[in-house]
C-alpha positions in Angstrom: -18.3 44.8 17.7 -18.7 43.2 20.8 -16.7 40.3 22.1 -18.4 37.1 20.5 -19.1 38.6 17.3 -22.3 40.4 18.6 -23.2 43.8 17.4 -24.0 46.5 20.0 -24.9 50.0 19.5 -23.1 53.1 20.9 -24.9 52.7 24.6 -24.2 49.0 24.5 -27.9 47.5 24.1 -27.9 44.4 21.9 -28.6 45.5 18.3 -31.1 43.6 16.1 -29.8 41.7 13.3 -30.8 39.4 10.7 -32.5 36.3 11.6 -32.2 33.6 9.5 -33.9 30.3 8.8 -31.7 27.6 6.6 -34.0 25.2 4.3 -33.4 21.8 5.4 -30.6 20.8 2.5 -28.3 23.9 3.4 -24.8 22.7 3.8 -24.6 21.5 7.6 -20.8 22.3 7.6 -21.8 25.7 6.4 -24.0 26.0 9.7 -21.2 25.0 11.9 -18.9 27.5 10.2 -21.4 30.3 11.2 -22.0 29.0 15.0 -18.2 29.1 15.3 -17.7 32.6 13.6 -20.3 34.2 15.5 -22.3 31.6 18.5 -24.6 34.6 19.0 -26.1 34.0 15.3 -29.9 33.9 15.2 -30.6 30.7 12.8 -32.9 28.3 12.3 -33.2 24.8 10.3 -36.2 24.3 8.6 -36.1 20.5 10.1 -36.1 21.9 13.8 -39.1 24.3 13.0 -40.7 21.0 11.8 -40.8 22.0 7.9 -39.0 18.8 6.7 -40.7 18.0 3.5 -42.6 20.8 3.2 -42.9 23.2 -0.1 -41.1 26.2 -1.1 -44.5 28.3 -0.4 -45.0 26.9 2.8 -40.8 27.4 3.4 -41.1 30.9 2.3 -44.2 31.6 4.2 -43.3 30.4 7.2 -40.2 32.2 7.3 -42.5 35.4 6.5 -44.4 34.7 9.3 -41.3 34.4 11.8 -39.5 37.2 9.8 -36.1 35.4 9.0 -34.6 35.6 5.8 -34.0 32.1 4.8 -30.6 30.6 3.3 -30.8 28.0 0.8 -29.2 26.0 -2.0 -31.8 26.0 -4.4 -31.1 28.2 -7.3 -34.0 25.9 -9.5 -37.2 26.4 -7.9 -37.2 29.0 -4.7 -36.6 32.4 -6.9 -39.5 32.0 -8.4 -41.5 31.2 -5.4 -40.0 33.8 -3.7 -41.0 36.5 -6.4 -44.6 35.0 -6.6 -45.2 36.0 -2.9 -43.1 39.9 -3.9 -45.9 40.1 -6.6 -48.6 39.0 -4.6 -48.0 41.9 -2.3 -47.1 39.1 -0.1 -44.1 39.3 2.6 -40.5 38.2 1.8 -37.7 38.3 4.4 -35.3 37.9 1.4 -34.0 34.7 0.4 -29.9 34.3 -0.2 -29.2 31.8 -2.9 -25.8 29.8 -1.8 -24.1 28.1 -5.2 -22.8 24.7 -4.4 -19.1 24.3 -4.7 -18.4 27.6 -3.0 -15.9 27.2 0.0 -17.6 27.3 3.3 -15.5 29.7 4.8 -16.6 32.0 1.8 -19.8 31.6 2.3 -20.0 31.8 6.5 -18.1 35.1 6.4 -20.4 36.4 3.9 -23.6 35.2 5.6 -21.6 37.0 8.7 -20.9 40.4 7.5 -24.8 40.2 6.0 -25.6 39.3 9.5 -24.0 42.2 11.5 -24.0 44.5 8.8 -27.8 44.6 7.6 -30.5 45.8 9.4 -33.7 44.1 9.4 -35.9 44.1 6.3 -33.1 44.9 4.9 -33.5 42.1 2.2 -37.1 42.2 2.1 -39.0 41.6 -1.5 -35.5 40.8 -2.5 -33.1 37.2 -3.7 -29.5 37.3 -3.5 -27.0 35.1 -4.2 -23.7 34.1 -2.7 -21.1 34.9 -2.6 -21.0 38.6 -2.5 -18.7 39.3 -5.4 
């Protein structure tokens, strides 16, 4: 790994890694915790795409459309969503479920290691769930 936190390949390009896009009530501290662990991480909010408000289709589908797998909170209503567009024959980046009450460092080094270790489309058609036990 390269200094930073970034992965590069054996003749030192920049590797391509897991893009992610965070639903607009992910844990800001949790955010932080991955910008400090690795400021190379390729994240989005959902409020600074302008999705504030928005649905869990339209969530899911945009972040289908911009091929980031999308971190959120909601254990209730997104896995189903999420499987709707799988059985559809629509696309699904992946979706990583995040339980409340889990530490944040937990929870950024596992969104880390996901990060450098995955490759993308890794997840895709598929909903996981933190942390990686």
């Amino acid at each position: 790994m390269a200094a930073g936190g970034s992965p590069r390949p054996v003749d030192g390009t920049a590797a391509e890694v897991v893009r992610w896009l965070a639903d607009e009530n992910f844990n800001s501290d949790i955010l932080r915790a991955l910008y400090r662990g690795n400021p190379d991480i390729d994240i989005v909010r959902a409020q600074d795409a302008g999705l504030t408000g928005v649905d869990d289709e339209t969530l899911l589908a945009w972040a289908a459309e911009q091929d980031r797998v999308l971190l959120t909170h909601d254990v209730a209503t997104i896995t189903a969503h999420a499987y709707t567009r799988v059985t559809k024959g629509l696309p699904m980046p992946g979706v990583f479920e995040v339980k409340r009450g889990i530490s944040i460092r937990e929870v950024a080094d596992d969104v880390l290691l996901v990060t450098v270790c995955s490759l993308p489309g890794e997840w895709e058609g598929q909903v996981c769930y933190l942390p990686i036990r």
